[in-house]
N, C-alpha and C positions, 0 to 999 in steps of 0.2 A: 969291494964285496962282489960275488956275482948273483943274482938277483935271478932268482924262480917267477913266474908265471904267478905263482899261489900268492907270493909274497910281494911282489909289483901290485897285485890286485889288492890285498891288505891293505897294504902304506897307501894307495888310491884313493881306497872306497876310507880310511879313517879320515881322509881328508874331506871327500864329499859330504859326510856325516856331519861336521863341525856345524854348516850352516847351508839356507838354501840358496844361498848365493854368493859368490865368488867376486868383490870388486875386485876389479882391473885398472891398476894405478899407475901414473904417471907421476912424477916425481920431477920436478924443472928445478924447485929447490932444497938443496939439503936442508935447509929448516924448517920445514915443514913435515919433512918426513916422522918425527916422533908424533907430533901433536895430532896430525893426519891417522895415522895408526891408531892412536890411543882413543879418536874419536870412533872409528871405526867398531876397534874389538870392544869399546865400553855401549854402541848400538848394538850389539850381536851379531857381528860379522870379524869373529876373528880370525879365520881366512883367508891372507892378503896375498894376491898377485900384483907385482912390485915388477914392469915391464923395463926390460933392459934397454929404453928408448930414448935415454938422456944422460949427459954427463955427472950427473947427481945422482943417479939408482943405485951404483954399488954400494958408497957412501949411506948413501938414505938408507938402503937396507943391513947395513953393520949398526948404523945407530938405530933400529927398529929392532934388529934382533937384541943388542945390549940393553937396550932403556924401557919397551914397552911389553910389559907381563901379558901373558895369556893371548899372543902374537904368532899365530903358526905364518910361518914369512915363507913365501916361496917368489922364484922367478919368473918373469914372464917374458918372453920374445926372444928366449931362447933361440939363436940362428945356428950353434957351428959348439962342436966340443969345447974352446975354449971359455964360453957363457956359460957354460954347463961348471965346468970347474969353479971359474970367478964367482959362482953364483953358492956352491957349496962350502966355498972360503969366506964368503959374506955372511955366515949364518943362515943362509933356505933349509928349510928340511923337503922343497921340491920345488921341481921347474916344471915349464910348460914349453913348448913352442908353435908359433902358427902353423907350421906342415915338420915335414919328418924329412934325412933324410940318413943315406948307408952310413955316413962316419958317426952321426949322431947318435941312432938305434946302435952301433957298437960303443960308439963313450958310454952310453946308458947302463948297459952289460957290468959296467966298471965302477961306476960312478958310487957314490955314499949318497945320493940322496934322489927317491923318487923322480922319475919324470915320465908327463904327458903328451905322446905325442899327438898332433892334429891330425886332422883327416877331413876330407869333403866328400868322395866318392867311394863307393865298395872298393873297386881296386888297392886302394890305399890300406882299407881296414885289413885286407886279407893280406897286405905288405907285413902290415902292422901285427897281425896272428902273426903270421909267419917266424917274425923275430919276438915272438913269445908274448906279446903286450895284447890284454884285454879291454884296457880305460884308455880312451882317449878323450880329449878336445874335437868338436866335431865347429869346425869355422871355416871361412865367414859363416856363421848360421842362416841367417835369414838367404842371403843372398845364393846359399848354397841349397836350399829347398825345404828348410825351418823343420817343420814338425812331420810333412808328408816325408820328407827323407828319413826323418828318424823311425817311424812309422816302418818303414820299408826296410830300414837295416835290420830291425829287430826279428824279420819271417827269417834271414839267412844267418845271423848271427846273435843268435840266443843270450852266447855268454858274454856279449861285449855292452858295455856302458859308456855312456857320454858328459861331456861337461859343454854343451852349446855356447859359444859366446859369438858376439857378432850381432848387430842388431836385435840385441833382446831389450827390454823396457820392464816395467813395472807391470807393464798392461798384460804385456805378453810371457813375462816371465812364469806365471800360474800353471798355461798351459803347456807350457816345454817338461816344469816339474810334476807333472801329470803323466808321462809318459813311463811308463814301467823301467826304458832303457836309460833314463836320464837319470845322475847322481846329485848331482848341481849346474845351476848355470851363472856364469860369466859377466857383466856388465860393470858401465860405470856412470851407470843414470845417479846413484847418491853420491857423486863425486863431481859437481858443477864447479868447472872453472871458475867463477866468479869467487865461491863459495872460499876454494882452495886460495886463490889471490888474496883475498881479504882477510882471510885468517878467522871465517865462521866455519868454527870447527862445532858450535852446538848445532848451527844446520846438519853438517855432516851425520853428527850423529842422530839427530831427529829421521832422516834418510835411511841411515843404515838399521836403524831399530822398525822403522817399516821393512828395510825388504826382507830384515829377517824375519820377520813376521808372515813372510808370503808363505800360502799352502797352497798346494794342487789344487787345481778345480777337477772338480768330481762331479 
C-alpha cells in the first residue's frame, strides 16, 4: 500500500488510544511469549511492543498474534527494511524503531503495516515531516531532554506527537502523558525479570492493571 500522511497519522494515534502505556518486551523464551501477553492485555495494556532483540521474538510473536485475543502485537527495534517485512509476516499490525533511517522511511512507504519512527533532535523530526511521518517515538527519553524537549518540540511542530520511551518509570510516566504532544509512553517497569523467569504472570498482570490506570497529572 502507499500510505498518506492522514492515514499514517490514523493507524498511529488508534494505537496510542488503546492504552496509556506502551510495554516494551523482550522475549528470551518462546514460551513465555503467550502467557506473557495474555497477562498483559487481561491488565489493560493490550498494546504490545515485542522488541526484535532475541532469537525467540519472531516465534513469540507468531504465537501471540495466533493464541492471545484482544492483542494488538507490533514490533520493536526495528533496524533495516528486512525487520520491517519479518515483522509484518509475524502478524504486527506496527513496528517501531530506535532512530530512522533513508531505506527504512522508504520500506515504510510500501509496507502493510504502520511504523514509528524515532527521533531525539528537531533535525530528525523535520527529516521525519519531510517523508511525510507526523508520530513518532521520541528516544532515549530521559537521556535525550524528557519532558523540557518535548515542551520545545511542541512551539515548532504543532502537528507532531510522540510516544517517549527510554527511562520512563511509573513515577514519571504521569507527567510525559500530561503533555498535549504525547500519545502514549513506552516502558518496561511492569515486566521484571524476575517476574518473567519465574513464570508470575499474576504479578505482571497486577503491574500492568496499575500502569493502565495512569492519568496525566494536571
Amino acid at each position: 500500500m502507499s500510505w498518506t500522511t492522514e492515514a499514517r497519522n490514523a493507524a498511529v494515534d488508534a494505537v496510542f488510544a488503546k492504552a496509556p502505556v506502551l510495554p516494551v518486551i523482550v522475549i528470551d523464551r518462546v514460551e513465555d511469549a503467550v502467557p506473557l501477553a495474555r497477562a498483559l492485555v487481561a491488565g489493560g495494556l493490550p498494546v504490545l511492543e515485542v522488541t526484535l532483540r532475541t532469537a525467540a521474538a519472531l516465534d513469540g510473536m507468531r504465537r501471540i498474534a495466533a493464541e492471545v485475543e484482544g492483542a494488538v502485537l507490533g514490533a520493536g527495534t526495528v533496524l533495516a527494511p528486512a525487520d520491517l517485512e519479518a515483522s509484518a509476516a509475524a502478524g504486527c499490525t506496527f513496528a517501531i524503531s530506535p532512530g530512522a533511517t533513508a531505506a527504512l522511511y522508504h520500506a515504510a512507504d510500501a509496507s502493510s503495516i504502520a511504523w514509528l519512527p524515532a527521533v531525539a533532535t528537531a533535525s530528525e523530526v523535520m527529516q521525519g515531516l519531510a517523508h511525510g511521518h507526523q508520530r513518532f517515538k521520541f528516544f532515549p527519553a530521559v537521556s535525550s531532554g524528557g519532558i523540557p524537549a518535548l515542551k520545545g518540540f511542541a512551539g515548532p511542530f504543532p502537528q507532531v506527537r510522540f510516544c517517549p520511551t527510554g527511562g520512563i518509570d511509573a513515577t514519571s510516566a504521569p507527567d510525559f502523558l500530561a503533555l498535549p504532544n504525547v500519545g502514549t509512553v513506552g516502558g518496561s517497569w511492569m515486566l521484571p525479570k524476575d517476574a518473567i523467569a519465574g513464570g508470575d504472570w499474576a504479578r505482571i498482570e497486577r503491574l500492568a492493571r496499575e500502569a493502565a490506570g495512569l492519568r496525566p497529572k494536571r
